[in-house]
N, C-alpha and C positions, 0 to 999 in steps of 0.2 A: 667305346660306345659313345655314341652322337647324341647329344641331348637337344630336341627340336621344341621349339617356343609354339604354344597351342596358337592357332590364329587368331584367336583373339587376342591378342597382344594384352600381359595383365598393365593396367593404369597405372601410375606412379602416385602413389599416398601423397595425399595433402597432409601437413602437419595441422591436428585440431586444431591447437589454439595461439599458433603465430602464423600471423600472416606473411607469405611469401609473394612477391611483385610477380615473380615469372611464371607463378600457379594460376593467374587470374584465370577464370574461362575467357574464352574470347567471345564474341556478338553480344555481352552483357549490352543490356537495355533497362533501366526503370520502367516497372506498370505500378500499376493502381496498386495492386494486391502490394506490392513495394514500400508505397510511401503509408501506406494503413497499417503495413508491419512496423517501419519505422517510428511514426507517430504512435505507435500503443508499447513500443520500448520508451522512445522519448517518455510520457506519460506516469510510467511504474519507475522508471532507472535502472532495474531490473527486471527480467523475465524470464522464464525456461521456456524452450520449445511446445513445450506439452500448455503453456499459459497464452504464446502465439495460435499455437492451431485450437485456442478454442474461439481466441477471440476475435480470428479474423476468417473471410469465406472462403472456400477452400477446402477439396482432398491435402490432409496430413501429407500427403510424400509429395505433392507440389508445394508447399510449402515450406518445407523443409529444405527441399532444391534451391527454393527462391533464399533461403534462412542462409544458406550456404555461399551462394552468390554475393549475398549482402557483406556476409563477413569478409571473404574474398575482395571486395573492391571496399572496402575501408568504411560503407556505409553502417556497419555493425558492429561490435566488438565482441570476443569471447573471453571474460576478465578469467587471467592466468590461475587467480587460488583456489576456482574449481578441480585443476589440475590434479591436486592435493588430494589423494585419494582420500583418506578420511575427512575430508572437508563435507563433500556432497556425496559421496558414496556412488554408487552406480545410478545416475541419476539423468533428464535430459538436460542436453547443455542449454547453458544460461547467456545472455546479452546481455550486454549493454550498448549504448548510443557509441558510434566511433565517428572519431573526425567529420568525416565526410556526412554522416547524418548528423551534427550537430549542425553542420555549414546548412544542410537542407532545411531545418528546422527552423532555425532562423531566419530563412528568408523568407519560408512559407509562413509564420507565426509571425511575422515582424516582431523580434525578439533579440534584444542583444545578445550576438554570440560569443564576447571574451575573446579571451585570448586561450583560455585553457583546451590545453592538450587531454584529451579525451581519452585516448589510447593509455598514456601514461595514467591518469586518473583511474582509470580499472585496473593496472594492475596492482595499483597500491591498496583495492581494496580487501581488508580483511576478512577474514572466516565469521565473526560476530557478526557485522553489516551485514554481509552479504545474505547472510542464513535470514537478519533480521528482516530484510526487506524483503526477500522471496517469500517471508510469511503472511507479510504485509500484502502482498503482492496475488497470493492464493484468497486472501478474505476478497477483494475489491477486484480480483477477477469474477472471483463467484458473485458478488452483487452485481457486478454487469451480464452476466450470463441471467441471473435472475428478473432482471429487470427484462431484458429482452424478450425473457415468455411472459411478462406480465405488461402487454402493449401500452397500456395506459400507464406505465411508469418506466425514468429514465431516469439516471443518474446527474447530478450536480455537482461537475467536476472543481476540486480548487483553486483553479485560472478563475471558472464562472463567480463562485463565491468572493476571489477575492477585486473583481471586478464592478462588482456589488455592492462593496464593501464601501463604506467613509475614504476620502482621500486622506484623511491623515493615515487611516492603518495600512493604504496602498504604499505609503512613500516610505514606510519600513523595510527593515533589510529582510524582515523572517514576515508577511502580513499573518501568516495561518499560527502565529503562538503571541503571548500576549503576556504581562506581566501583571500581579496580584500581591497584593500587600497585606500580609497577617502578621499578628503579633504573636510570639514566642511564648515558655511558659514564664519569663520574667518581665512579661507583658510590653517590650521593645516589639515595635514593628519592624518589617524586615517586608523586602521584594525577592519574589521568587517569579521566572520564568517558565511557563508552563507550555509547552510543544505539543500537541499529541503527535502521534506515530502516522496519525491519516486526518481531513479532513474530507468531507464532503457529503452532500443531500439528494434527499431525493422528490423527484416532485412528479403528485401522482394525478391525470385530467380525469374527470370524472365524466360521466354520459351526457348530462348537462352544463360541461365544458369548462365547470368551476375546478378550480384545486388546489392543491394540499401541497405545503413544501413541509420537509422535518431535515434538521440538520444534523448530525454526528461526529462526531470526534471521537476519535480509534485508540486504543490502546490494546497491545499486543505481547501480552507477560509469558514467559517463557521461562518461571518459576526461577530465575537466577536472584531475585532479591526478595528479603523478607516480605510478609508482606503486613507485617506492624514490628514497630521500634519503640520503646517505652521515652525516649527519644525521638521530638517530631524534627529536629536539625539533622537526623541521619537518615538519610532514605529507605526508604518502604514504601510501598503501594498505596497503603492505609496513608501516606506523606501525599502520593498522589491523587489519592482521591479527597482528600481533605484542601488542595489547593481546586480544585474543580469544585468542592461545594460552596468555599468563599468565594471564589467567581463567579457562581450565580448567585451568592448573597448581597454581593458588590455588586450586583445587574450588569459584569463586565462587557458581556456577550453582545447586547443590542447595541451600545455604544463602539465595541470592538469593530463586528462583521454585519450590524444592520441586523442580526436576528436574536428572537428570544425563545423559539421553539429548537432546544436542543436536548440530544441525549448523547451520553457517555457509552459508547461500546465497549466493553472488555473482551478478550478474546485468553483464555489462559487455557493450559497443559490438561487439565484435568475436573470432574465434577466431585469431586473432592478440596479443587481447592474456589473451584466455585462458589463453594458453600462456606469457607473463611473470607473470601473477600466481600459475601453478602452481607457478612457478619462486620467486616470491616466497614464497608459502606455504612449503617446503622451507625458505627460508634464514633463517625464525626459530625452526625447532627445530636445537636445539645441535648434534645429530647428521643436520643436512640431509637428514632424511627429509621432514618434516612431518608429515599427519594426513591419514585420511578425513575428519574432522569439516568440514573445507575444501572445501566442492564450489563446480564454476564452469562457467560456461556462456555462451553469448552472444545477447542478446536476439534476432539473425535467426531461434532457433530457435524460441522462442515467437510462439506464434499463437494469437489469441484462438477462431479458427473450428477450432483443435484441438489444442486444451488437453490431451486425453489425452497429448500428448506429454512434458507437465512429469513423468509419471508412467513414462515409459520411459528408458533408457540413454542420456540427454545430457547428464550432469552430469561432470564431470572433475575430479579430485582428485591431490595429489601423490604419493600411492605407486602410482600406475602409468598408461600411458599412456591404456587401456582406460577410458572411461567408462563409470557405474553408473547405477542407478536412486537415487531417495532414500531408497527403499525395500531397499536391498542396506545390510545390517549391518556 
């Protein structure tokens, strides 16, 4: 018996996530839609497909086409530890910048591009990162999504902030973290480098064309560390929010980045543990009040299909039980 091939001849499988020279499509061209993909990976470090088609214009399956092409000619990368089934589970695949979009970035940003190998640098990264920034990555897509139904306000990315910023904290190796000197409980000071997980503002015009900048720094707990140490030398949350309150007791912030109107974003697991870390907040000002500057919330309430929500009364702070907006002064 003759076994006959349907006419439609079946296609030859790409391998997901190694790229092949001889798979290329052929008439690839760059469009617009392109370098707007590329620049909002650039931007995150990471991204999943589902985080591209929200935040670029576009039907999803052209997009995805275009997502595909990109990877295909070296302007995308798909970092290998996705692969790992228990890593991301059945999930959409993730990018990051390859070679060839580093080279575009750079020219387009007048930005030094190194010398690093970009390809090589996703596969080295880990299941911790990678998880951590895609979390990161879901908070600050949904603020741009939110921003966008709320016309009078737009995001203040960390290029604009640190552009902004004092030349001394520009000619920094790290400008968006900053170093804070407290004294111990054998009253020796000591420097501690404080990073948040994200920076960036938002700035809102108003009808009479006046407006409002507010600045944040992100932190993104994902319950893996205590979050008080009867020990302030061994890390704990309660350790990090305690270096952010002497930062603003030390007025780091205006001298650092040029501003004084900032708040603490927390994003943790759960509204149970929401309510220990308000508790912790509190127990590092001297008089157990703490601060609004401390707001917390719990990633169930975030939703990327409605994001306005980042913009309403879910945020919880230590002076009272009542959650605000980010926008409540």
């Amino acid at each position: 018996m003759t076994m006959t091939q349907p006419s439609g001849a079946l296609k030859k499988r790409y391998p997901r996530y190694n790229r092949v020279i001889s798979m290329k499509p052929a008439g690839f061209k760059l469009q617009n839609r392109d370098l707007e993909i590329i620049y909002q990976v650039y931007r995150h470090r990471f991204l999943s497909s589902r985080h591209i088609c929200s935040l670029v214009y576009g039907s999803d399956q052209r997009i995805l086409r275009r997502l595909t092409h990109l990877f295909r000619h070296g302007y995308l990368d798909r970092p290998s530890e996705q692969a790992v089934p228990q890593v991301l589970g059945n999930r959409p695949i993730v990018y990051g910048l390859g070679n060839k979009g580093a080279d575009l970035m750079a020219d387009r940003l007048k930005i030094p591009r190194g010398k690093m190998d970009w390809t090589t640098k996703n596969r080295s990264v880990k299941n911790v990162f990678l998880e951590h920034t895609l979390e990161v990555a879901d908070l600050m897509v949904s603020f741009e999504l939110a921003s966008r139904r709320y016309k009078n306000t737009r995001v203040i990315e960390p290029e604009e902030i640190i552009a902004q910023s004092p030349p001394e904290t520009q000619r920094l190796s790290n400008p968006l973290g900053w170093k804070v000197q407290v004294r111990d409980d054998w009253k020796s000071k000591k420097s501690y480098t404080v990073v948040p997980d994200k920076v960036f503002g938002l700035r809102t015009v108003f009808d009479d064309l006046s407006h409002y900048e507010s600045y944040f720094f992100v932190e993104l707990d994902r319950a893996t560390m205590p979050i008080s140490r009867s020990d302030i030398r061994q890390n704990s949350f309660r350790k990090k929010l305690f270096l952010y309150w002497q930062s603003w007791r030390q007025d780091i912030w205006p001298r650092h980045f040029g501003f004084k109107n900032v708040r603490v974003l927390t994003v943790t697991t759960s509204m149970e543990r929401v309510g220990n870390m308000v508790k912790a907040a509190r127990s590092v000002d001297p008089k157990k009040k703490g601060s609004k500057f401390f707001l917390f919330t719990s990633k169930e309430i975030i939703d990327m299909e409605h994001p306005e929500n980042l913009f309403k009364n879910i945020w919880y702070h230590p002076l009272s039980d009542v959650p605000i907006s980010i926008f409540d002064r």
